[in-house]
N, C-alpha and C positions, 0 to 999 in steps of 0.2 A: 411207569407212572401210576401214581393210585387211582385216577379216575379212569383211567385205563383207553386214553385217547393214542395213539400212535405218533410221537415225537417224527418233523420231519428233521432229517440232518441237511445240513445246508454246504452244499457242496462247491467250493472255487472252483475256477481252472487251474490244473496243475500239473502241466505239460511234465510229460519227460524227460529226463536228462538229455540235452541237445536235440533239445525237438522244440524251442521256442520261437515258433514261426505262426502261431495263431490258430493251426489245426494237425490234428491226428489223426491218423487211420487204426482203429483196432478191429478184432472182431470178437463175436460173442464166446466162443472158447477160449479170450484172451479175458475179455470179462468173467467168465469162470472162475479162470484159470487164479486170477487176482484178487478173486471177492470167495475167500472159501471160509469164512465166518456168515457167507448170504444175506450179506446187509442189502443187496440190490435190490430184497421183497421187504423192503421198509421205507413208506414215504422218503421223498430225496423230493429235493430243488437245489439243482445246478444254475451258476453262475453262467451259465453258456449252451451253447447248443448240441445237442447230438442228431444226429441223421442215421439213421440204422437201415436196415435191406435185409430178410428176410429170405436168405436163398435156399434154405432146405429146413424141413422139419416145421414145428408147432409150438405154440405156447400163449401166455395169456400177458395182459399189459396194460397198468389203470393208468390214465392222466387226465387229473382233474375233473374226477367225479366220475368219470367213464372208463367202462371197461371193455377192451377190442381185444378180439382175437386174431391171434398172430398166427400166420403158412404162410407156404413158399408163395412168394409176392408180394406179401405186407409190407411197406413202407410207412418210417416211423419219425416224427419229425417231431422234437420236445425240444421248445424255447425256452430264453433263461428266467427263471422264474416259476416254472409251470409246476407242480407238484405232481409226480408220477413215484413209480416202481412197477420194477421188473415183476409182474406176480407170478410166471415161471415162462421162463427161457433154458430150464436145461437141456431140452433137446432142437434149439435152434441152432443157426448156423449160418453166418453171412458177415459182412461190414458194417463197424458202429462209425459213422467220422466225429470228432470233435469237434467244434472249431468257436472259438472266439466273438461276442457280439460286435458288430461291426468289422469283422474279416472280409465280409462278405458284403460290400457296400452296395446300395439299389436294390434291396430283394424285401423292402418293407412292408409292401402290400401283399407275396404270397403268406409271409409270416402273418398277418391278421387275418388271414382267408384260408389259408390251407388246414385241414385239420389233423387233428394228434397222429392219426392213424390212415391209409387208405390201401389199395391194393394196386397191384402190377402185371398187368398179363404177361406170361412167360417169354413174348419179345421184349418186351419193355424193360421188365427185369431181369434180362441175358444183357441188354444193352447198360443197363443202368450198374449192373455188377461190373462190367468191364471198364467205365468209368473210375469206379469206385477205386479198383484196383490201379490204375494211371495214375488218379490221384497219389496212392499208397506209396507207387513205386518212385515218383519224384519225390513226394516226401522223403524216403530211405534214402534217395540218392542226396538230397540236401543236409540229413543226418548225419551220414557216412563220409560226404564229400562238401563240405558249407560252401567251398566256391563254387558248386554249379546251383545253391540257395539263392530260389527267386519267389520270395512272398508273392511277388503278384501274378507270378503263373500257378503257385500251386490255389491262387484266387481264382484263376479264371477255369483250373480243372474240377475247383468245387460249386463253381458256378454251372458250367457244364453238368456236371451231374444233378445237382437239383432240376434244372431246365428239364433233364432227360426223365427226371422221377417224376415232378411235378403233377398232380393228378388234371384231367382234364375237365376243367370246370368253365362252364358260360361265364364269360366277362360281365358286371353287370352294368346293367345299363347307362350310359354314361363312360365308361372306364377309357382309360387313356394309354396311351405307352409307357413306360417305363420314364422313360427324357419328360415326359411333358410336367406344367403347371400346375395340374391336379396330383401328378404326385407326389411331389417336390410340397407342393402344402399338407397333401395327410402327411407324407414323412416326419415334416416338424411336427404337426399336431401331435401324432402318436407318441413321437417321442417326449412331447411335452408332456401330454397323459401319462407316460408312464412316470415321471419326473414328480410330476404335482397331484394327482390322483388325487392322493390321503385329503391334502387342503384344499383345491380349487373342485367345486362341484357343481360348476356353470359356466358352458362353451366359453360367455362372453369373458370369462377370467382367462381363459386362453386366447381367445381374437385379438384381446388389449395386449397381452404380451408379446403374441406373436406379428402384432400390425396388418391383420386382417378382419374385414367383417365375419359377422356368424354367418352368414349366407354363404359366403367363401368356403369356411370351414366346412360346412356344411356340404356344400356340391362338393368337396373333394374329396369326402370321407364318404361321400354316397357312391362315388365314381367307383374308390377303391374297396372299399367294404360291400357295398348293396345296404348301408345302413347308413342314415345320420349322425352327424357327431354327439346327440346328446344321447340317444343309444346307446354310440359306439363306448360314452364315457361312462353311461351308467351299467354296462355289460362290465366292464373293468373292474369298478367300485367294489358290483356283484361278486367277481370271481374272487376278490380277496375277501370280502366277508366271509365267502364259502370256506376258503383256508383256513382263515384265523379261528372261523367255528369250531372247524373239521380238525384241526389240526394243532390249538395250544390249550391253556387251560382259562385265556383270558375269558371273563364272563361278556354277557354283552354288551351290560355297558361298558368294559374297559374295549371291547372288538370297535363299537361308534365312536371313544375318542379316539384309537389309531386311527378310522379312516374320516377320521375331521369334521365327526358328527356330534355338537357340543349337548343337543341331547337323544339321549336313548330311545326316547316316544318320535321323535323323526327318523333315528335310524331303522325303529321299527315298522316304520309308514315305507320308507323305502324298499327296504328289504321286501315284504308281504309284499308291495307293489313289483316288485320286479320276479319275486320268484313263489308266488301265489301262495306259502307260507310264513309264520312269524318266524324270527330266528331261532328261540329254543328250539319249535319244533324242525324246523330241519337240523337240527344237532342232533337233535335222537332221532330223526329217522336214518342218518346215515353214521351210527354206530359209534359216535363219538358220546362222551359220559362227564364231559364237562360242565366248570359251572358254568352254570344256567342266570344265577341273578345280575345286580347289574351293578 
């Protein structure tokens, strides 16, 4: 690109020959092994999820604007959408899993809560590898043999293993079970949020759709998140401005009509309001050389 911003590629799921069950086990020397032109050190946004484990060796890994360092332990969790790359895993070594959005039904609150990156003490991550591998090995067996193929247990072995990775973090205050009322309402919110983002950019445009008060939305988004829904939406908003900044050549006024800001002096009120600069300047300060007008 002449402005010299880093194209991201935009990745589907694209299962395997006879491996169309919604998830996959590879590992990082199969990623190597696969990728020997090294496009994995180039922005990417997958259609779906990967789950990776960290069980020997070192390496480094940006997602969405942050960068973690990867050892034995690291646990890596990139949701579909998120803008990452591998920025070196040559010498890692562990399980990457694939799997499908919505494979994995009721796990919407750790996906808004959990972050890109966290770590594993060497029982956790003994125990969590050995999942992994369960998982792998009914997979193979449902590959090799489709009649002992049962979607819903290789659900419940990747269920399992997230449980087992999952970092351990305070509930926040409020928070509920998994089964209950509050989470059953973020679930819809969120997924409505991700749905209507770009156009609705006021809770109440979600409560009326979804047949809830904003107070509703509101305690059940605070239950699961530790944040309010008008936060929760305008964190969202945030993180794709940061993309489209970081990542195409759209100037900004064309970045505030994608996200359904009809003008560019509010998107710029937003913006400065949520991330304490305007939006050129955070384009140049994170190395992207696009235009800037509007």
């Amino acid at each position: 690109m002449e402005n010299g911003h880093r194209p991201v590629r935009q990745l589907p799921y694209l299962p395997a020959v006879g491996s169309a069950y919604g998830v996959e086990v590879l590992s990082f020397a199969a990623l190597r092994a696969m990728d020997g032109h090294r496009r994995r050190v180039q922005p990417q946004r997958p259609d779906f999820h990967v789950f990776a484990l960290i069980g020997s060796g070192t390496g480094s890994h940006e997602a969405d604007f942050h960068d973690y360092r990867l050892e034995e332990g690291s646990a890596v969790w990139i949701r579909p959408g998120m803008v990452h790359r591998w920025s070196d895993i040559d010498a890692c070594d562990g399980p990457l899993v694939l799997f499908r959005p919505g494979f994995l039904p009721g796990f919407t609150a750790p996906e808004a809560t959990t972050p890109a990156c966290w770590h594993l003490d060497r029982q956790r991550l003994s125990l969590a590898v050995l999942a992994a591998e369960h998982l792998d090995r009914e997979h193979g067996a449902a590959v090799r043999t489709p009649r002992l193929a049962s979607p819903a247990l290789l659900s419940h072995l990747l269920a399992a293993l997230l449980l087992r990775a999952l970092p351990d973090t305070p509930a926040p205050a409020g928070a509920t079970r998994s089964g209950s009322r509050h989470t059953d309402v973020f679930r819809a919110y969120r997924a409505a949020v991700e749905e209507h983002f770009t156009d609705w950019h006021h809770v109440a445009d979600y409560a009326r759709a979804l047949g809830y008060d904003v107070r509703t939305l509101t305690r059940a988004t605070r239950a699961a998140t530790g944040t309010g829904a008008k936060a929760f939406l305008d964190q969202r908003i945030l993180l794709e401005a940061k993309r489209l900044l970081a990542h195409t050549d759209l100037p900004v006024g064309g970045c505030a009509r994608r996200l359904g800001f009809r003008d560019v002096g509010n998107f710029t009120t937003f913006f400065r309001r949520q991330a304490d600069v305007p939006p050129a300047a955070w384009r140049a300060a994170h190395g992207t050389a696009g235009a800037d007008g509007v």
